[in-house]
Structures are given as C-alpha cells and as structure tokens.
N, C-alpha and C positions, 0 to 999 in steps of 0.2 A: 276218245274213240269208243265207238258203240261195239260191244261186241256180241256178235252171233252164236250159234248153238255151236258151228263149225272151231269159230276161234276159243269154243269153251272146250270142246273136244282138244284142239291141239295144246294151248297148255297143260291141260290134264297130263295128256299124253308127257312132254317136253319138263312136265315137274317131277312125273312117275321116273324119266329115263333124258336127261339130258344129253344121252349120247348115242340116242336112236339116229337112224341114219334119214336122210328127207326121202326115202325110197321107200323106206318098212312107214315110218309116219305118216307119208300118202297113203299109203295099201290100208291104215288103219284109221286113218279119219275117212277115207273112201274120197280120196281127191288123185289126183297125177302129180306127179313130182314137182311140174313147175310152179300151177297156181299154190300147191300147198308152202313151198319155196316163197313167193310173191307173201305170202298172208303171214307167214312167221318173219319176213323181213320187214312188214308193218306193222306187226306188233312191238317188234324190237323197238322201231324206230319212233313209236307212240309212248316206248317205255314202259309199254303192258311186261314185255320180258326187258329185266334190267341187266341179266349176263348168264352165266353158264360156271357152275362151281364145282368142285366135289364136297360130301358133307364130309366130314372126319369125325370122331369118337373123342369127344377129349380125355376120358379117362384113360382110352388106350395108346393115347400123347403123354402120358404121365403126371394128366393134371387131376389129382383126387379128390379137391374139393372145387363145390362152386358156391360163390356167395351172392346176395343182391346188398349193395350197397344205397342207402337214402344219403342225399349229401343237398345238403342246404348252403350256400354260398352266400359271400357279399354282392351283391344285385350288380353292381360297379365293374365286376370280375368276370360276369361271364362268357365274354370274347376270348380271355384267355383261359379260361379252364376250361371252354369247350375246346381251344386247338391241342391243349395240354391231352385232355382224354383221346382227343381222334389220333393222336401219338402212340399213347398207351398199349403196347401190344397183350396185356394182359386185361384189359378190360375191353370185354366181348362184347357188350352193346351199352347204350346209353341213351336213358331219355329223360327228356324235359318233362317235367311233373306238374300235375297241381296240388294241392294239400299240403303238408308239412314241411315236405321237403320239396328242393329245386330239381333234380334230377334223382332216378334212381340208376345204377350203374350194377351190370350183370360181369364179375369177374370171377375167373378161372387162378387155380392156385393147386400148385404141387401137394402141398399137404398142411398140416396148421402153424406149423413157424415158418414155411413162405408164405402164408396168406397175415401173420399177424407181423411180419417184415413190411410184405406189402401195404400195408394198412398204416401202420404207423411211420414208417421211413417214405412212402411213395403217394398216396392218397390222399393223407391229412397234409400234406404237403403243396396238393396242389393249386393254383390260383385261386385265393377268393374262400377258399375250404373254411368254414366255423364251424361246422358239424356233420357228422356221419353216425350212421345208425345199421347196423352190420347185422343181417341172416343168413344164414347158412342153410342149403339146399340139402335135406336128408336124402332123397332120392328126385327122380324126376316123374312124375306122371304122367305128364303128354309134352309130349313136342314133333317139329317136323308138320305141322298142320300141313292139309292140303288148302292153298289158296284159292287153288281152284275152284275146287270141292265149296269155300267158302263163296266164293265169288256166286256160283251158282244157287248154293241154297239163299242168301242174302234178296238176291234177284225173285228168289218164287215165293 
C-alpha cells in the first residue's frame, strides 16, 4: 500500500493518541468522519496499523532491571526455541541475529536474583541453548520512536 500525505497525517495522529475518537481525527486531518473512517479501516486492513495497545512503564510493574540477552543456539533447534520464547512471558522481544549470536533477546526482571534465577534455571534451559551472553540496561535513552515520524522522514 502506497501511502499519502493524508495517511501519514493519520497514523501520526492514531500513534500520538490511539484513543482519539474518528470525530476529533477527521476535524484534525481535515477529512469528515466517514472517508477518514474508510482510510484508517485500509490501513488496518493492509497492516499499515497492526492493532491498538496501551504502553505500560515496566519499572512501575515492578520490573527493575532490563537485560538484552545474545543467545546462540543448535541450528537443528530453532523451531523449538523460537515457540519456547513466543511463550515466555518475561522475554519482551526477540530477534533473529546476524553475527555471533542467533538471536538477541530483550528481557525484563524484578531485580538481580530474578534475573540471575531467570537466566540460569529458565534461559539456558531453553531448546537448542549453548550460549548466552548477558547486558544489562543501565538507563534507557530513547525509546517509543515515532514510526511515523520515521516513515516520513525515510521517504524524503
């Protein structure tokens, strides 16, 4: 899907405030309720927009540390250690690597003996696991990007 200046206005809009009403969203991309209605139900539907969340704070969840895990695996294994981590409810994101390691893995942990519980009883455990390689996040300095924002500047 190509998108226009208009569809770059409403995601902006719909990542700023997903819980704009399509009444105030018209009035602010400058459209009428229904076409703007019609073009945010095409984008959904093109998977330009994939859903609708709220963000949450994980420190003020009680999670006080965050780590990125490098985890190198048996090659043979990674059908099951990827279902193994999409389980995981403490491992926040996960990707497929190139370089050293097979994936790098962004998890959340209470404080440092649940994170070193997690790590040794839950982690190294998982299918295919021969190695991890463990950093620990001292603060965070960006996050929350606008994709939008991205999307646009990428284009010009």
């Amino acid at each position: 899907m190509e998108l226009d200046a208009l569809d770059h206005r409403i995601i902006a809009a719909l990542e700023a405030d997903a819980r704009i009403s399509f009444a105030a969203l018209a009035d602010l991309v400058g459209l009428s309720k229904t076409p703007c209605w019609k073009r945010v139900k095409a984008l959904e539907e093109a998977g330009v927009i994939r859903g609708y969340r709220t963000l949450l704070d994980p420190s003020r969840l009680g999670f006080g540390l965050e780590a990125f895990v490098q985890v190198s695996i048996d090659v043979e294994r990674f059908d099951a250690f990827e279902a193994a981590v999409r389980r995981h409810p403490l491992i926040w994101r996960c990707h497929a690597t190139t370089g050293e390691a097979d994936y790098l893995l962004h998890i959340l942990a209470t404080d440092m003996a649940a994170l070193d519980r997690l790590l040794r009883q839950e982690l190294n455990r998982l299918p295919g696991v021969r190695h991890t390689v463990t950093s620990m996040s001292t603060r965070e300095i960006k996050s929350d990007i606008s994709l939008a924002e991205a999307a646009r500047h990428a284009e010009g």
